[in-house]
C-alpha positions in Angstrom: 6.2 26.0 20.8 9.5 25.1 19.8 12.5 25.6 22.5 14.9 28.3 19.5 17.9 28.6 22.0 18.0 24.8 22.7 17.4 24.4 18.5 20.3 26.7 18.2 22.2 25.0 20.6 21.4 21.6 18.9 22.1 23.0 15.7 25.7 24.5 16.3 27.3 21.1 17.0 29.5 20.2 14.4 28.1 18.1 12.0 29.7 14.6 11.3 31.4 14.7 7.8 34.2 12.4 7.4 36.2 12.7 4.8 35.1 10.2 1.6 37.3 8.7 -0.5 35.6 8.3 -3.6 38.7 6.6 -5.6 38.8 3.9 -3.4 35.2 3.2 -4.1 35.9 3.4 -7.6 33.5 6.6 -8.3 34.3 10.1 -9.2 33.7 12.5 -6.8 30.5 14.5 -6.7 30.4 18.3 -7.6 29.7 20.6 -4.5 25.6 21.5 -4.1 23.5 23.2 -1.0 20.4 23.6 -0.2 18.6 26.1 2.5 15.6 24.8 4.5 13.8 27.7 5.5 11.7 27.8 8.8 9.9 29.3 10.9 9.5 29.6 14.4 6.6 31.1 15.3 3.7 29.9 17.3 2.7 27.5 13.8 6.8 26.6 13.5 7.0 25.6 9.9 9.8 24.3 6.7 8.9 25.6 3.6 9.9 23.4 0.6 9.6 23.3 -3.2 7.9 21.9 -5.8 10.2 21.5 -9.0 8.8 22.0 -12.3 7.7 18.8 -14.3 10.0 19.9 -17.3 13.2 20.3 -15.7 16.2 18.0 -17.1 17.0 16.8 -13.7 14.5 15.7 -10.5 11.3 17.0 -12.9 8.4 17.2 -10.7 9.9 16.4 -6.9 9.7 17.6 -3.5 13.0 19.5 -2.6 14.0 22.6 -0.1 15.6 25.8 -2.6 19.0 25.2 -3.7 21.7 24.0 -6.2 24.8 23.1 -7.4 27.8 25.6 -6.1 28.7 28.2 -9.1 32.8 29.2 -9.1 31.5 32.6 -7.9 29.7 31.6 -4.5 32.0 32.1 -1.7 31.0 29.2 0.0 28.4 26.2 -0.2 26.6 28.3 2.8 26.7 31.6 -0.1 25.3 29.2 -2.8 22.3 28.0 -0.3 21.4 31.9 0.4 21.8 32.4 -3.4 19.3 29.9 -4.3 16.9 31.0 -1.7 16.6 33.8 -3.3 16.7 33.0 -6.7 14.2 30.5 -6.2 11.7 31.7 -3.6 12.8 35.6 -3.8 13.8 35.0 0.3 16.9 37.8 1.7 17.8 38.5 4.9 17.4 35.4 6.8 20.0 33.8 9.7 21.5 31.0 9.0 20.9 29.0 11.9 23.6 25.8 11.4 24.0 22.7 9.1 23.8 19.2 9.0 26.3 17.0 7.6 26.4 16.7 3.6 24.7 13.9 1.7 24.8 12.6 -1.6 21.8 12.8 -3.6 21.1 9.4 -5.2 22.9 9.5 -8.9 26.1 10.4 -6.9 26.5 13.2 -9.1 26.1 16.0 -6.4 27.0 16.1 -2.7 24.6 18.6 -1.1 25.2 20.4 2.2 22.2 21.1 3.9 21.6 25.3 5.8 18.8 25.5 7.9 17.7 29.5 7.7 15.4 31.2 10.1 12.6 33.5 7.8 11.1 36.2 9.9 7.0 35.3 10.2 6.4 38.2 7.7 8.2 36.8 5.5 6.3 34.2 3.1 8.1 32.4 0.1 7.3 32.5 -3.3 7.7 31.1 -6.9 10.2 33.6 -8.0 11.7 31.6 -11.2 10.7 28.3 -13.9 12.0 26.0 -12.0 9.7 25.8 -9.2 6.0 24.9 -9.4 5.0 25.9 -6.2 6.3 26.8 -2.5 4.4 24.1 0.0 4.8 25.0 3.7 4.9 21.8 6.4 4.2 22.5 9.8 6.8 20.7 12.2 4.6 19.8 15.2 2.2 17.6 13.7 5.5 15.3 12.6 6.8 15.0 15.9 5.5 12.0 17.3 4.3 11.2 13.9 5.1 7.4 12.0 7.1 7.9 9.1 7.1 5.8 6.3 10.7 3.9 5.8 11.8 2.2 2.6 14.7 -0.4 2.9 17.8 0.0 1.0 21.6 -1.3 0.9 23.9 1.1 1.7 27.8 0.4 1.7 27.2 -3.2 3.1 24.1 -2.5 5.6 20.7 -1.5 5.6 18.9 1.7 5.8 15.4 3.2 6.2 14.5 6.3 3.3 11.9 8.7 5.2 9.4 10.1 3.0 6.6 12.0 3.6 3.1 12.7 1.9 2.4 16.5 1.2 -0.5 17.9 -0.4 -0.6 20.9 -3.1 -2.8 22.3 -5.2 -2.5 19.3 -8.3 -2.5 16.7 -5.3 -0.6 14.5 -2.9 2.9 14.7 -3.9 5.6 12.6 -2.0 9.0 14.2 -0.5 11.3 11.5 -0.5 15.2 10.9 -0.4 18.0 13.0 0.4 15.7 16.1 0.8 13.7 13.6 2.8 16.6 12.7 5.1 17.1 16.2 5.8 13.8 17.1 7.0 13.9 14.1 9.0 17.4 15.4 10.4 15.5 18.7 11.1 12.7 17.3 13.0 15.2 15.1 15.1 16.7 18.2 16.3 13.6 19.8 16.7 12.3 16.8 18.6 15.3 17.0 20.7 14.2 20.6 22.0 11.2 19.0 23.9 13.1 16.0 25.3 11.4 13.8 22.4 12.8 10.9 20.5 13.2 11.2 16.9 9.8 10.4 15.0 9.4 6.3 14.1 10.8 5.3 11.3 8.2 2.4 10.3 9.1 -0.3 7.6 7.3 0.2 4.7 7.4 -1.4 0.9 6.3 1.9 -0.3 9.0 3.2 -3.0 7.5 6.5 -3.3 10.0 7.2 -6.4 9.4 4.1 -8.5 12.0 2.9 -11.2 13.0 6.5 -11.7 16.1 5.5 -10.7 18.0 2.4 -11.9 20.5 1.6 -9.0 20.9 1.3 -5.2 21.3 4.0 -2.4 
């Protein structure tokens, strides 16, 4: 059973988000995005994420929590992830809980703040749109002490680990990697944190769960 005031707690510090300067890296800056991760924290605490459709233009067939780019008439990236929940998995009501810090998703074209969302256990997502193939719930406990697969990358001069994580659905085993991948990751850190656990391992793998779908470096 997951600790909700010390989640809450953990969740209300301020994420880290310095300040980029994208023209000194000689890149333009990325357009404003957000995503919701919805959960729930019942006795079966759970993330439900998403299932893009195969024909969409951009990320066809991935793993990702509701979202999307920030319109000119969302008040704020936080108004754009509640939006999207909605749109997406036909999901009102909900708290928003707290934030992580932004990340960019890997074509640099969007910088994506993340809202984590507490659903009510009554409520259940569903596909409410074309864009989404199907709503897959993960259950958190099970990924707490948990390896997780890590795939090295440069980043700005050092060396990271990409989590991702093997889900099933009805048309098989998909793979949830990336930035969406980072911020369930983030999530069960936190959630971790609650019982006085360290994060899950992060263990070194060749694995590059999204193959030469995307020509460049993280």
């Amino acid at each position: 059973m997951i600790d909700r005031a010390r989640l809450l707690a953990l969740l209300a510090e301020p994420p880290p988000s310095p300040p980029e300067d994208w023209a000194s890296r000689g890149v333009a800056a990325p357009r404003t995005a957000a995503v919701a991760l919805p959960v729930v924290l019942d006795d079966a605490p759970r993330v439900y994420a998403v299932l893009r459709s195969a024909s969409l233009r951009d990320h066809p067939g991935e793993v990702a929590f509701p979202g999307g780019k920030v319109e000119p008439t969302d008040a704020s990236p936080e108004a754009a992830a509640l939006r999207e929940l909605e749109e997406e998995v036909a999901v009102v009501g909900v708290s928003v809980l707290g934030s992580f810090a932004p990340l960019p998703v890997v074509t640099g074209k969007y910088l994506v703040h993340p809202f984590v969302v507490e659903l009510p256990p009554d409520v259940v997502p569903r596909v409410a749109c074309g864009e989404i193939e199907e709503v897959l719930p993960i259950a958190l406990e099970p990924l707490l002490t948990r390896e997780v697969r890590g795939t090295p990358a440069p980043w700005r001069g050092t060396e990271i680990l990409i989590p991702s994580f093997r889900l099933p659905t009805r048309r098989g085993e998909v793979v949830l990697y990336g930035m969406s991948a980072f911020f369930l990751y983030e999530l069960l850190s936190r959630v971790a944190a609650t019982a006085g656990l360290p994060p899950p391992p992060l263990v070194r793998t060749t694995d590059q769960p999204w193959g030469d779908r995307y020509d460049r470096t993280w």
